[in-house]
N, C-alpha and C positions, 0 to 999 in steps of 0.2 A: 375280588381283591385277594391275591397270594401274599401270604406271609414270606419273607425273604429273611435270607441270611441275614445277619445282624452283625453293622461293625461293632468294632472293638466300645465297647459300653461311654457311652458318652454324655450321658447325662449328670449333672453335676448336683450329686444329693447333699445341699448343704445345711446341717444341721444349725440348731439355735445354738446361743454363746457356751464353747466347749466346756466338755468335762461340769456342765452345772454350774458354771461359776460360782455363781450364788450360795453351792451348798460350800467352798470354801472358804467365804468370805463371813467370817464373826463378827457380825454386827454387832454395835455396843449400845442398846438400845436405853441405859440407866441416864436419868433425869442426870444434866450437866449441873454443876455449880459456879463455873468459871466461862467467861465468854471468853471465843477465838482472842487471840491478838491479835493486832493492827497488820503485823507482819502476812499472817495468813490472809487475813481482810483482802489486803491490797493483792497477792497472790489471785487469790479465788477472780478479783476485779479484772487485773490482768486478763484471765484466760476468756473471760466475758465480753471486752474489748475484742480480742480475736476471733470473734464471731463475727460472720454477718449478721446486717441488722435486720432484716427478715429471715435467720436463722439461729436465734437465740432460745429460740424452745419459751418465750416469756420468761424466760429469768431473771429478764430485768424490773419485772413487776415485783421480786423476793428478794436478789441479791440488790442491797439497797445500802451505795457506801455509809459507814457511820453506823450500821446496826449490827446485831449480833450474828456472824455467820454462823453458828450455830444453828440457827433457827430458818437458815435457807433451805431454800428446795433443792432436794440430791446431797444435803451435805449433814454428814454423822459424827460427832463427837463425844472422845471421852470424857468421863465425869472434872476432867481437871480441863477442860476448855478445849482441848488438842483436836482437828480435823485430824480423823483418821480414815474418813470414808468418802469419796466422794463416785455420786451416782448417778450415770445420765445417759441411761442409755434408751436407745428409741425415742428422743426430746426433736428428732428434726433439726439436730443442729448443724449450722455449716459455715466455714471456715478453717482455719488453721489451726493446730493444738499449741499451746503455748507453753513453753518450757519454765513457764512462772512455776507450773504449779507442783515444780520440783523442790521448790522453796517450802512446800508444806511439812515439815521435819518431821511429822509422826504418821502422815498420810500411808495406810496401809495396803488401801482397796479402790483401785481408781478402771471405773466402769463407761465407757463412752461408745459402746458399741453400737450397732444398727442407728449410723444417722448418717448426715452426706459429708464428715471433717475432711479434707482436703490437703495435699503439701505433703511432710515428710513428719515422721516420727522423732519426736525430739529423743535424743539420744539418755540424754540424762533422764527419761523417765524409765526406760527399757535398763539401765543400770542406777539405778535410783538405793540409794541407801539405807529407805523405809521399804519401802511398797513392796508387798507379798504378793498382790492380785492384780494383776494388768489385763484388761478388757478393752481392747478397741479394733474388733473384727466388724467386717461388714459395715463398712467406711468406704474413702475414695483416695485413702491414705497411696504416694506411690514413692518412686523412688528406692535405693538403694538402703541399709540400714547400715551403718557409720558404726566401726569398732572405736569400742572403747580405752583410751589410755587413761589407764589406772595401773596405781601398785597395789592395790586391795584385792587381796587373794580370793573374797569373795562377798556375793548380794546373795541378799535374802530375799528374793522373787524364787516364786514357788507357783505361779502359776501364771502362763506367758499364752495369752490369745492374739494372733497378728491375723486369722483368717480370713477371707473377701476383702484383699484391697489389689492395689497396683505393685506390689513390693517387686524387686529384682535385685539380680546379680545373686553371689555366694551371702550365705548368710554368715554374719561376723564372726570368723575364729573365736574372738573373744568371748561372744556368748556362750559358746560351748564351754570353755575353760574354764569361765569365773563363774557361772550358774550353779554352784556344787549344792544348791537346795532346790533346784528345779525338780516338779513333780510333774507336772502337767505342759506341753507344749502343744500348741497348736498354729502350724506356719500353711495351711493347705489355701487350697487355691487361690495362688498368687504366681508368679515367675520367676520363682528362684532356683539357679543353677548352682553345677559344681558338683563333690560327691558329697554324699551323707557322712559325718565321723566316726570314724572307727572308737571312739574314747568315748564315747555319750555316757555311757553308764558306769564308765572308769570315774570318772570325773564328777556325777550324779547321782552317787550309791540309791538315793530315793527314787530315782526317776520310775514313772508307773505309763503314763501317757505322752504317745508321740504321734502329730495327727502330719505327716507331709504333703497326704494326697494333692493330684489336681497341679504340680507344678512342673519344674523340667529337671529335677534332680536327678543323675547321670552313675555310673561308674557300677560298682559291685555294692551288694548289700553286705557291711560288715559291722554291723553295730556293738559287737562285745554286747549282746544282750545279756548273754551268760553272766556276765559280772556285776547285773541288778538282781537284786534282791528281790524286788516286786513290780514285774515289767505287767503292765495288764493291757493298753493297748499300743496296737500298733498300726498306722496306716500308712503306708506310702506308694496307693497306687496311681495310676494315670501320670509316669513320670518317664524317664527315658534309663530307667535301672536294667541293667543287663548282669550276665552269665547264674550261673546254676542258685537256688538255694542252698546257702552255706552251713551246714553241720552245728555252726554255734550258735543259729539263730535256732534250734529246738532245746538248744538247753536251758531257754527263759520256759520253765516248766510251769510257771503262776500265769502264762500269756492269756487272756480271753476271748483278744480281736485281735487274728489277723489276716489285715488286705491290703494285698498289692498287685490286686487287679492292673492289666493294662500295665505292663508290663515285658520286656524281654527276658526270659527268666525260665528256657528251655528246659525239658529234663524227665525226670521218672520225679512223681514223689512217694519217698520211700515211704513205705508202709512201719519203720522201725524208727524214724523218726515221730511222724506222724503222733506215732502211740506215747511220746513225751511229755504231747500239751494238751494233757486231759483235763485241763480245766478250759479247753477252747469251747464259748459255743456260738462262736462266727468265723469262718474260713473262707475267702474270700480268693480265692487263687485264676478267676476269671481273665481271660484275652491276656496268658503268659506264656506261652508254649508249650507247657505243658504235654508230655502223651505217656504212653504207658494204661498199663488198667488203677483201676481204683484198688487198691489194696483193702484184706478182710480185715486189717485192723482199724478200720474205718468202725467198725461194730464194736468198738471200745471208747467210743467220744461220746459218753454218757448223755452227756451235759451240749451236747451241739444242737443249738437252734438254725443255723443259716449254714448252707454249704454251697458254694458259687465254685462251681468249673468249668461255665460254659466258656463257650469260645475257642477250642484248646482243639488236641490232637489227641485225646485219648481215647482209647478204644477198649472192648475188651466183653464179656457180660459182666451184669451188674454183680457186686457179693451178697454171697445170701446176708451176709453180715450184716449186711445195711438198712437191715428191717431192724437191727438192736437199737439204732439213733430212736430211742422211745422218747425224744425230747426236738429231734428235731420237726421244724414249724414248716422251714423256705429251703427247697432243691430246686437249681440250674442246672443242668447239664447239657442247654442247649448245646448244638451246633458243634459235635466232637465228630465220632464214629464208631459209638457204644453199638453193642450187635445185642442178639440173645430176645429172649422170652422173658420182660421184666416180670408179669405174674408169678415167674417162679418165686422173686422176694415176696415174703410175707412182710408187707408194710405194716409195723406198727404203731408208728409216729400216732398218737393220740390226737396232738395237737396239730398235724399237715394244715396248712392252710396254702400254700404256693408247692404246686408241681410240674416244673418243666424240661419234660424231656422231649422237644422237638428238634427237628434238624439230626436226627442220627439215622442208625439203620436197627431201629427194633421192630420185633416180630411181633406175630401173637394178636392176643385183646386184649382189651383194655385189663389189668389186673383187677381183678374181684377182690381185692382186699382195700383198694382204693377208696370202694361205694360206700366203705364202713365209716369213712371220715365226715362226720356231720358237720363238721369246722372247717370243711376245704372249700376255698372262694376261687381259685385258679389252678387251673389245669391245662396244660398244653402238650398237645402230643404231635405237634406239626410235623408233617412230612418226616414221616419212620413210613414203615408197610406192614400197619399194622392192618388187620382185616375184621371179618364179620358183624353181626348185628351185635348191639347196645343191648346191655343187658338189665332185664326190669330192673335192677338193684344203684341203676345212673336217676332214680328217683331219691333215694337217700340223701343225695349231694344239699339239702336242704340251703345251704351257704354258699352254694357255685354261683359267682357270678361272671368269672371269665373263662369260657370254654373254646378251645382250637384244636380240632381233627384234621386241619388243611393238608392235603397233599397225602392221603391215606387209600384204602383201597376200602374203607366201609360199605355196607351196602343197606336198602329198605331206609330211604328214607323215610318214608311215611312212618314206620315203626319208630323213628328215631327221632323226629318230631315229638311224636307223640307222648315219648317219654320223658322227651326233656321237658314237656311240659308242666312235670312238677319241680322241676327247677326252678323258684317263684321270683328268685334273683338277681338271676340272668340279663345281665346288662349286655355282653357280648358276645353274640354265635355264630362261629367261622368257620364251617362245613364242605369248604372248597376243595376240588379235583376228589371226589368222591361219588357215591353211586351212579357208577357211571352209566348212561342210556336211561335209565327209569323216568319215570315220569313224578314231576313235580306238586304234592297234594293242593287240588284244588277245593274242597272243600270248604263252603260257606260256615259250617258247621266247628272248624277246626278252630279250639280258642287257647291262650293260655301266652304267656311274653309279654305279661305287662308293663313289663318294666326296661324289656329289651332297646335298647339305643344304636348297636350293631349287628347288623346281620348280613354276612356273604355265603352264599348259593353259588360260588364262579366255577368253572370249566370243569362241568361233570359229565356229559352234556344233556341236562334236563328236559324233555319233552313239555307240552300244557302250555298254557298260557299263563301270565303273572299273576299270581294267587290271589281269591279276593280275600281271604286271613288274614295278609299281610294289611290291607287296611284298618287291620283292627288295632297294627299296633301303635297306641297312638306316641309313643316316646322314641319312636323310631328316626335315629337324625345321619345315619349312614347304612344304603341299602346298592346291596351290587350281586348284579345277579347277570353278571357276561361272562360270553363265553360259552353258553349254553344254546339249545334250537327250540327255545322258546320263539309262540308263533302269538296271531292275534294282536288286537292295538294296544294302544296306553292306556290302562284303565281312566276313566275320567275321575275317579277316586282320587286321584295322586297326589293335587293339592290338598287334601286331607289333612296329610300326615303331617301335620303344625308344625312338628322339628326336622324332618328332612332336608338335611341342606346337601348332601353329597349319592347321588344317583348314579350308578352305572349299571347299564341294560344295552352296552354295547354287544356288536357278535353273537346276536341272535338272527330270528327269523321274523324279526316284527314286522309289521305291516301299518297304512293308512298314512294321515297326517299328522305332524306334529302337533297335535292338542293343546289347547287355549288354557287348560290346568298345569301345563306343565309352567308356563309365566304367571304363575298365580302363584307358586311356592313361597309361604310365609318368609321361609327362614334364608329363603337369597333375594328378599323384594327390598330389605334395610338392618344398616346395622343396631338401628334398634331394638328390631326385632332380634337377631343375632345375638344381640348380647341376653337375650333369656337361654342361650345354651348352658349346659352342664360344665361347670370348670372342674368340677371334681377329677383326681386325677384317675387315672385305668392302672388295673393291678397291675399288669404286665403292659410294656410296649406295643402297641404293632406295629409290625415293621411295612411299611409301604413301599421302600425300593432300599438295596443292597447299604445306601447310606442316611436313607431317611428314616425314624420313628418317630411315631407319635405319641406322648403320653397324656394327654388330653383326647376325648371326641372333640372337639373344639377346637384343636391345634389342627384338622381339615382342612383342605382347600372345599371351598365352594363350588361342585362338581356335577356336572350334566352332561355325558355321554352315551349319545345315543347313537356311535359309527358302524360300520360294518350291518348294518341292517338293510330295509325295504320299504323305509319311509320313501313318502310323494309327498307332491303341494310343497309348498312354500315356506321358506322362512317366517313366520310370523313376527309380525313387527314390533307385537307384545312382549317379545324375547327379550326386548331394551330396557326391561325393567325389573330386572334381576342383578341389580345392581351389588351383592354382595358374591356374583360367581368369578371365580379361577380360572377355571376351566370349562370350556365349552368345546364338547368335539360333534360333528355333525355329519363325518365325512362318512365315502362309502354309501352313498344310499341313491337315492333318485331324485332326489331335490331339484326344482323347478324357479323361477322368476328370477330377481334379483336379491342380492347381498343387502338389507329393511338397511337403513342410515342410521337405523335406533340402537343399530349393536355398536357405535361410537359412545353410547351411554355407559358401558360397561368399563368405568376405569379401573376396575381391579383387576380388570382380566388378562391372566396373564401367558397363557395358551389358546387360541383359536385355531379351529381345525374344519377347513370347508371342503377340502380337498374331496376329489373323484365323485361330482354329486353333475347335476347340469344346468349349474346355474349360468343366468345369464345376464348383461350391462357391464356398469364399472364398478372397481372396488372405493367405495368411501372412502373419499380423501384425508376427511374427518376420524378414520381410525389409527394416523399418527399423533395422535392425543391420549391415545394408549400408552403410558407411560411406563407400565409393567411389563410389557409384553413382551415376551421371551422367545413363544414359537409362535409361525403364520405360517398354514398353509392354506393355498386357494387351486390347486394344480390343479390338470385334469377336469375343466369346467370348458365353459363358454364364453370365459369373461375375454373385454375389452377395453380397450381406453388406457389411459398412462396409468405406472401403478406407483402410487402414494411415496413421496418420498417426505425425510425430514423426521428424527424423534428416533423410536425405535426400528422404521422402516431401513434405515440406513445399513443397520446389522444382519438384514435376512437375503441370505444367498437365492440365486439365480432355481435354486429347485424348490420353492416356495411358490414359485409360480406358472413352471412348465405345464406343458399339456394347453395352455392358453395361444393358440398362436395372432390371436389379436390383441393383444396385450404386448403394451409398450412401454420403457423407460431404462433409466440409465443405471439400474441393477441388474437389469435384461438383456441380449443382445440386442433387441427390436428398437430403432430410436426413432422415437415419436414425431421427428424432425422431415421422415422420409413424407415422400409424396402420398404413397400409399397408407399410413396412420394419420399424416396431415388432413385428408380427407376424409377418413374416418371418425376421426375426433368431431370436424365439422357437424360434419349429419349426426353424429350422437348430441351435439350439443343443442343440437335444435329441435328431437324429437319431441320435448313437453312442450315447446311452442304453438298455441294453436294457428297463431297465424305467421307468414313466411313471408317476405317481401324484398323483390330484387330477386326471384327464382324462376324456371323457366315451367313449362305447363307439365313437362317430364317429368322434371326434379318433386315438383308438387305430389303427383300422384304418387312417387318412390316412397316419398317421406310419408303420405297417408298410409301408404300398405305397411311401412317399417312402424308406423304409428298403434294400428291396429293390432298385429301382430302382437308388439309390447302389453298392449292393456291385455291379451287374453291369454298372457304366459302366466 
């Protein structure tokens, strides 16, 4: 499996309730004297009513008209009786928000996030003339957000969470205007258009945090950051913002976070700006156009833990300067067109834990200043030309657990095995288009990956046959090793490997039958079994094709390719019981009999591939009941008889099936109507008949020898 280019970063990292909420919110925790009023009673009742009734989180077992709301669940009050707090977040609750609980006059802190609420944001709570603290992200909240007509120059909200819901359209003028104590904002992943405001910090001398990311905000970045006082974060990537980075967004000299990944947003970054936001230590400038080299003033961000530029156009060698970031932890720089000998930096990030420089054009070995990092868990160095052997000192990495050389010119793997072997960590080793010719260590003797989950060996092209080592690892739940001239059979080990659910051993030189282990694999027989995979997520992506990544093992298709090889015999009809596989390809080999009826058992599958093998009968009518099935090929066979219509059959072109010339139906030119398939069909349909009646002493003997034939294919 090759690592591939990576689109534009797509994964939606969505943090718990922004900015802490919590820590802004002063709870008034002093014994009350006075109960709520009847007023707030009936308020709190209201919004309780607007629940559904298997959506009230049990409130109604507490909030109990006629008592003290005070003393309810989620609800805080000051010592003179006044609701100031109410709290309910993660309760499961679902239905509508109700604009009662605008009626609560002293209400300061109202928290209702991560549950399923529904409908529209009542307005008057988002301009509410108490409430400091507004919390209701990650909801199902949609709809448009309704400006406010008011003559009041301004609300005291100070801290506005609208994140994970359905919101659209432009977000109200008016909140920008009247917000003039807003600190904290967070509008990200929702659907909001239009441009960002030029007045935000004109208007919000406080303002510290701005989270946009994740929506379709449009035009030029011109935020007047300059004229905050204490801007600290800033996010608005994954948005449709175009032209250059603007000059006044470096004069927010207090900034700490900023990203606007995914992005239009071309250019050089100036190395003179840069050196402004020394208190940065997250830069985030990933999939914006970016090109140009990394400027040496990069070696003046003291303080920078996270530095993201993959994706871009920059080129250049790396600056020596960039061994000064003695604090930075996470580098990207996938996929630019960096050149040079990175060794030459002396890396001395302390704390590296994430290094990825894959996808460019670096030279060299691996840097020896690297192996010093006893805290580095990811490393990728994908496809550069880099060379030589691994050096004893890639045993230090004590904490590596995601390693990628794919697409490299290294050599000795044996030597390189063997070292990684003290890497005791190592969940994932991706070793592909490297040593090239060598041979493969077979070695019963070879131990050490106990903990390994991935491992690709593809298109080096490796001599040997499939290592018996590799049985040992028993955590092992993704193995691919195509592409190579590996020879010999399936090892009869293979069902072993308890977590294997994703196998590629295509494009080799294998040999024999399809082995009765290979339908015996725990982890594609049910999804029960399935569900004992590893959810835990993978440091880094891997990229599986130019728009697909996976950050789970997990998130896998269930995979058994075994094409381009020298298999014989027969499909085994055990094969219908891997009912948790994806993909199954088969083609390219020598394959014998007919198409078992038991692969109709396979409804998750959603690739099949028979093509150029020599099988022979009719295709299973029964596998338009495949409801996933995306691709079919059977070409280049021996098959016969009408081909399957109804379901997904209906979608697969006419070269799904060529190379058949007795094969007929109305996807095909061949219509099964002619004289010539009308006849055919017959005698197929009566070969399992032992007895025949109404036929002539000729016809009998045809159909014995066509009988015979069958049973010893």
């Amino acid at each position: 499996m090759q690592e591939l280019p990576s689109s534009p970063r797509n994964s939606k990292s969505l943090s718990m309730p922004f900015l802490g909420l919590a820590a802004v919110l002063l709870l008034f925790f002093a014994s009350h004297t006075s109960s709520c009023t009847e007023q707030e009673s009936s308020s709190l009742i209201n919004f309780l009513d607007g629940l559904m009734p298997d959506g009230n989180g049990g409130l109604n077992d507490s909030w109990v008209n006629g008592t003290d709301c005070c003393k309810w669940e989620g609800i805080i009050c000051s010592s003179d009786g006044t609701v100031t707090d109410v709290l309910l977040a993660t309760r499961g609750l679902k239905g509508g928000i109700s604009p009662s609980l605008v009626n609560l006059t002293g209400l300061l802190h109202l928290n209702l996030s991560q549950n399923s609420l529904e409908g529209s944001l009542p307005t008057e709570l988002v301009f509410s003339r108490s409430i400091i603290g507004l919390d209701i992200s990650f909801n199902r909240l949609e709809g448009h957000l309704q400006e406010m007509q008011s003559s009041n120059p301004s609300f005291p909200l100070q801290v506005l969470n609208i994140s994970s819901n359905f919101f659209m359209g432009q977000f109200p003028k008016t909140a920008w205007e009247v917000m003039k104590n807003l600190v904290a904002l967070n509008a990200s992943n929702n659907s909001f258009t239009g441009q960002i405001p030029s007045f935000l910090c004109i208007n919000a001398p406080s303002f510290a945090m701005l989270d946009l990311s994740y929506n379709q905000f449009s035009g030029n970045i011109s935020l007047g950051l300059g004229s905050c006082s204490m801007p600290r974060v800033l996010k608005a990537g994954h948005n449709n913002l175009t032209g250059a980075l603007p000059d006044g967004l470096f004069n927010a000299t207090s900034l700490d976070h900023l990203s606007l990944a995914n992005n239009g947003l071309p250019g050089v970054l100036d190395g003179s700006n840069i050196v402004k936001l020394s208190s940065l230590t997250v830069l985030d400038l990933g999939s914006t156009g970016l090109s140009g080299k990394i400027s040496d003033s990069v070696g003046q961000q003291r303080r920078l833990k996270k530095l993201y530029l993959d994706n871009n156009s920059m080129s250049g060698e790396l600056p020596l300067a960039l061994g000064n970031c003695s604090n930075l932890g996470y580098i990207t720089l996938r996929n630019n067109s960096f050149t040079g000998d990175p060794s030459k930096v002396n890396f001395t990030m302390l704390d590296l834990r994430t290094a990825d420089f894959s996808m460019n054009n670096f030279t060299g070995t691996i840097p020896e200043s690297i192996y010093s990092y006893s805290n580095l868990v990811v490393l990728r160095l994908a496809f550069n030309k880099f060379h030589g052997q691994f050096s004893p000192s890639i045993g230090n990495l004590r904490s590596l657990s995601f390693f990628s050389i794919t697409g490299n010119s290294f050599t000795n793997i044996t030597n390189a095995l063997k070292m990684l072997n003290s890497c005791k960590n190592l969940t994932s080793l991706m070793m592909g288009t490297n040593f090239k010719g060598e041979t493969i260590p077979h070695d019963e003797t070879f131990d050490g990956f106990e903990d390994l989950q991935v491992l690709t060996i593809d298109d080096c092209p490796l001599t040997g046959q499939i290592p018996l080592w590799i049985s040992k690892l028993a955590k092992l739940e993704v193995l691919d090793l195509s592409l190579n001239q590996l020879t010999g059979q399936i090892p009869s080990w293979i069902d072993g490997l308890g977590f294997l659910f994703f196998l590629d051993i295509s494009s080799n030189k294998l040999t024999g039958d399809i082995p009765a282990a290979l339908t015996k694999m725990p982890m594609l027989l049910s999804e029960r079994n399935a569900a004992k995979l590893d959810t835990r997520f993978l440091e880094l992506p891997v990229f599986f094709t130019p728009s697909r990544q996976y950050w789970t093992v997990g998130a896998f298709p269930g995979k058994l390719c075994l094409d381009n090889n020298n298999f014989t015999g027969v499909i085994p009809p055990e094969i219908g019981e891997l009912k948790m596989l994806d993909i199954l390809n088969l083609s390219s080999n020598s394959l014998t009999g007919e198409i078992p009826q038991e692969i109709c058992n396979l409804t998750n599958l959603q690739m099949l591939d028979l093509s150029n093998n020599q099988l022979t009968g009719a295709i299973p009518s029964a596998l338009n009941g495949l409801h996933f099935l995306s691709r079919f090929n059977v070409s280049n066979n021996k098959l016969e008889g009408e081909v399957p219509s109804g379901g997904q059959f209906d979608s697969f072109s006419n070269c799904s099936y060529s190379g058949n010339p007795k094969l007929c139906g109305p996807m095909i030119s061949n219509d099964c109507n002619s004289r010539t398939f009308s006849a055919s069909g017959k005698r197929r349909n009566n070969l399992r008949h032992a007895l025949v009646i109404g036929i002539t002493v000729g016809d009998s003997l045809l159909l014995f020898c066509l009988h015979a034939s069958l049973l010893q294919g």
